[in-house]
C-alpha positions, -999 to 999 in steps of 0.1 A, spaced: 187 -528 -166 218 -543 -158 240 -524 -188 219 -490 -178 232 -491 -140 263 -500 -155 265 -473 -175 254 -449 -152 280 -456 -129 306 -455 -151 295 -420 -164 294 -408 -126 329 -425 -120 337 -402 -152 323 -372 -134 341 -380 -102 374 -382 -116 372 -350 -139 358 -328 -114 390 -344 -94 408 -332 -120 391 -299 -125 396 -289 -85 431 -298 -88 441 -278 -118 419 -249 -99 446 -256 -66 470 -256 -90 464 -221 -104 453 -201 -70 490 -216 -55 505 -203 -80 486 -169 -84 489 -162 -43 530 -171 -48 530 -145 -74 512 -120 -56 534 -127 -20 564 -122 -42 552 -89 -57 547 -76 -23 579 -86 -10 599 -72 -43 587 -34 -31 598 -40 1 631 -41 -11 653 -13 -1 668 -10 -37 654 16 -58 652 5 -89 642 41 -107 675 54 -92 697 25 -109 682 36 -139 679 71 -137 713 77 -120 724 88 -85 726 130 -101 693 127 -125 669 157 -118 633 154 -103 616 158 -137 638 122 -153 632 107 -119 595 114 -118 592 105 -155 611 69 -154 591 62 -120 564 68 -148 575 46 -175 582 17 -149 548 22 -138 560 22 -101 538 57 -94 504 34 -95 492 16 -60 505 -17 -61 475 -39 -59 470 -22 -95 512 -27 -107 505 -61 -99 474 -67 -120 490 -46 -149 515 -80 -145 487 -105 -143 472 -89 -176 508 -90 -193 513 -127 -179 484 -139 -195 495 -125 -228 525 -147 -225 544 -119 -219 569 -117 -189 579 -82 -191 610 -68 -198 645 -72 -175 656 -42 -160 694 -58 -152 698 -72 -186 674 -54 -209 662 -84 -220 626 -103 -219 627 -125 -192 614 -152 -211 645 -153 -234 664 -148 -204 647 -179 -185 649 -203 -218 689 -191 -222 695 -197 -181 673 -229 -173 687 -254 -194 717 -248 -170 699 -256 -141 682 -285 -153 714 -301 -161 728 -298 -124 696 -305 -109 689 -336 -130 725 -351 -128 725 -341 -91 691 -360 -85 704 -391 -106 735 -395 -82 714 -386 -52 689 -415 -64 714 -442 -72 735 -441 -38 706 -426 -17 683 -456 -22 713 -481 -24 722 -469 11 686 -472 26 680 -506 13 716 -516 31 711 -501 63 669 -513 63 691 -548 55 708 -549 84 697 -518 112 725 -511 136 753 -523 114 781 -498 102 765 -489 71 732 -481 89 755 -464 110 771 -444 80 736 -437 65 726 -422 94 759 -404 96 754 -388 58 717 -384 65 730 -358 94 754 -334 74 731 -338 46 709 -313 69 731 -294 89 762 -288 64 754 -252 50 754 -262 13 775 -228 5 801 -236 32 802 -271 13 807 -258 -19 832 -232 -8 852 -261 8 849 -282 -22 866 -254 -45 893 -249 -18 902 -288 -19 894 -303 -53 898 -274 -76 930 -250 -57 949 -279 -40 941 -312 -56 934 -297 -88 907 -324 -94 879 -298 -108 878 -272 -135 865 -246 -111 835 -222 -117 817 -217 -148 800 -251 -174 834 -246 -196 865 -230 -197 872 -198 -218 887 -215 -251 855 -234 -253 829 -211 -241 828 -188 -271 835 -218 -302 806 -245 -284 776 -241 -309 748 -242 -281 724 -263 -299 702 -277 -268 715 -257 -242 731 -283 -222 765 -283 -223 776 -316 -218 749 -327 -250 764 -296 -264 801 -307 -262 794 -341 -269 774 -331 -308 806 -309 -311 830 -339 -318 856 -322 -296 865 -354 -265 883 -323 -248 856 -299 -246 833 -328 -234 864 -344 -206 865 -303 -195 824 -300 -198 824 -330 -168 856 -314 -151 831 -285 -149 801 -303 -139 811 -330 -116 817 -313 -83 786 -290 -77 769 -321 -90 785 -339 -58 775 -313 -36 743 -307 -45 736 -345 -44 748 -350 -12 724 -329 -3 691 -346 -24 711 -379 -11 706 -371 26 670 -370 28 662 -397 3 681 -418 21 668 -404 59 629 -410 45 635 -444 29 653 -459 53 628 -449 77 602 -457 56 616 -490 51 619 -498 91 588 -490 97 572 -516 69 596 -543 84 575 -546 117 545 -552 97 525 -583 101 527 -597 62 565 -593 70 570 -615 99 547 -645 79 574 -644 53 600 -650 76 577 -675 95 579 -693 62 614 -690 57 621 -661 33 655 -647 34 660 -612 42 670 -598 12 643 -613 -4 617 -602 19 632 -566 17 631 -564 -19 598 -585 -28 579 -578 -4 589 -544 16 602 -522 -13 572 -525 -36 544 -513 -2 569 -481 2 576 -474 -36 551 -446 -35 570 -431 -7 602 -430 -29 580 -412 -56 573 -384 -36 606 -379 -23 627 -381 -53 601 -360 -70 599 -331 -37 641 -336 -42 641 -328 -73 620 -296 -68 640 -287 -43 673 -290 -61 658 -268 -90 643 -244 -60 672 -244 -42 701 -245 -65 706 -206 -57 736 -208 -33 755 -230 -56 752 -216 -87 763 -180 -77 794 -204 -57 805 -222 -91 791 -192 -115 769 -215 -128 749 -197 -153 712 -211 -143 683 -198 -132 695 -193 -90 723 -171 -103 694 -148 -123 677 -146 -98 703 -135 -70 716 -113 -94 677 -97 -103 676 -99 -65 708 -76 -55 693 -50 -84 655 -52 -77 645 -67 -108 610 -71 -101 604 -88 -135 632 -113 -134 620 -120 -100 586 -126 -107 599 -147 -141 620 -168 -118 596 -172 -90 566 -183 -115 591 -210 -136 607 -226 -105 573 -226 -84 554 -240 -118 577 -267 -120 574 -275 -81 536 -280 -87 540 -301 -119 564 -324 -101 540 -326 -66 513 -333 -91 535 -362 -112 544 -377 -76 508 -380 -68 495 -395 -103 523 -419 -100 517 -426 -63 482 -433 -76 492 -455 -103 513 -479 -84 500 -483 -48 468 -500 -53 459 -487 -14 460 -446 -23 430 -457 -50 
């Protein structure tokens, strides 16, 4: 009897947890599906007419009428947009109307880019943002708390475009510290063999130290200002997070029984608010790949943003869509990871 009820409960735990599952990946699609669909009905509210950039400004009623046709723009658009769903679920993104391309080729030759910035943007934003939490949460009201705070403000209120405009004025005209725009300079751009896409693995396989010293010269300051940016609110969240946990009751019996601070910060206060940090470096990272627009068309970085303002400025309803689908995907997936490994290592969200 006893191995029965434990059996049973194990098969409804079973249950539980994939109907959990189930429901998520159900969120998962209908979030995505009603982003598509908002998108699509903000693309034909543009005032950009995308028949006349490819028709012409002198093309005659008939070639108007008949590319309006071919684009499939002369349907209502509740029925244009389920002509996409139908595509989409072929795998098939559709066709680019600013590069002639299929998006998806476009999006595997322009994301690698992105990923690189975003990824060695969030590893500098992770290193000094949670170093400069646990400092100020070390000693609150001290200069470096002081400082923290003091980053943590222009972090938010700095225009990142502004910031990256004033970064190319300083370090790349007058200091001539950066490369400037672009992932390489012009000797290198056309010899690199892109192998993985990114170009500082790329430039690194290719043997050549001088394309991989002008691959960082490249790479270093929008990875700066994007990070300051990822840096700001990791370290605004932690560091409140981390206050907050110090005025906790376990905290003050450790320093009853005569644990030093640091201790007590790291053994005993980091670990409750490690779940915390999850989310936030994971939402950070989604936002730097989300939000990455402004400074890749400032550096003419060739990533995903830069598509997209470009399929933006011309109406590229496909690109658009393309885009909007990848970036808002891979803003689910890393909610979803941040969650799983909340769950996994704060024995109180189970």
């Amino acid at each position: 009897m006893a191995a029965t009820a434990t059996d049973a409960g194990l098969a409804r735990q079973f249950w539980r947890r994939a109907g959990r599952l189930a429901t998520s990946l159900l969120s998962l699609l209908i979030t995505l599906l009603g982003l598509l669909a908002f998108t699509f009905m903000l693309s034909h509210l543009s005032p950009v007419d995308p028949v006349q950039q490819i028709a012409g400004d002198h093309a005659s009623a008939a070639t108007y009428a008949q590319v309006r046709h071919d684009l499939g723009l002369d349907q209502p658009v509740i029925m244009q947009f389920w002509h996409y769903i139908e595509h989409l679920a072929r795998g098939d993104l559709g066709v680019s109307r600013l590069t002639n391309q299929p998006v998806s080729g476009d999006l595997m030759r322009t994301f690698p880019a992105t990923i690189e910035l975003a990824s060695c943007a969030m590893i500098f934003a992770a290193l000094f943002g949670v170093t400069l939490a646990l400092l100020a949460a070390w000693k609150p009201g001290s200069i470096v708390d002081n400082l923290a705070r003091l980053i943590s403000l222009l972090g938010y209120s700095v225009p990142v475009f502004w910031l990256g405009l004033l970064g190319l004025l300083l370090f790349y005209a007058v200091l001539h510290w950066s490369a400037g725009p672009g992932r390489l300079d012009d000797i290198w751009i056309y010899t690199m063999e892109p192998k993985t896409g990114f170009v500082l693995i790329d430039s690194w396989l290719s043997g050549d130290p001088e394309m991989f010293r002008n691959a960082i010269a490249h790479l270093w300051l929008p990875v700066l200002i994007l990070g300051l940016l990822a840096m700001a609110g990791i370290t605004r969240l932690l560091r409140a997070a981390l206050l907050e946990e110090s005025s906790k009751e376990y905290v003050t019996l450790a320093r009853a029984k005569g644990a030093g601070r640091g201790r007590i910060l790291l053994r005993h206060i980091f670990p409750n608010v490690l779940g915390t940090l999850i989310t936030v470096i994971a939402l950070s990272y989604a936002t730097l790949l989300e939000g990455s627009v402004l400074t890749e068309t400032v550096f003419a970085w060739p990533g995903v943003g830069r598509y997209m303002t470009n399929a933006l400025f011309s109406a590229d309803v496909p690109a658009i869509l393309g885009a909007t689908l990848l970036i808002g995907g891979c803003f689910i997936l890393l909610n979803a990871v941040a969650d799983a490994l909340t769950w996994l290592t704060d024995p109180r969200t189970r």
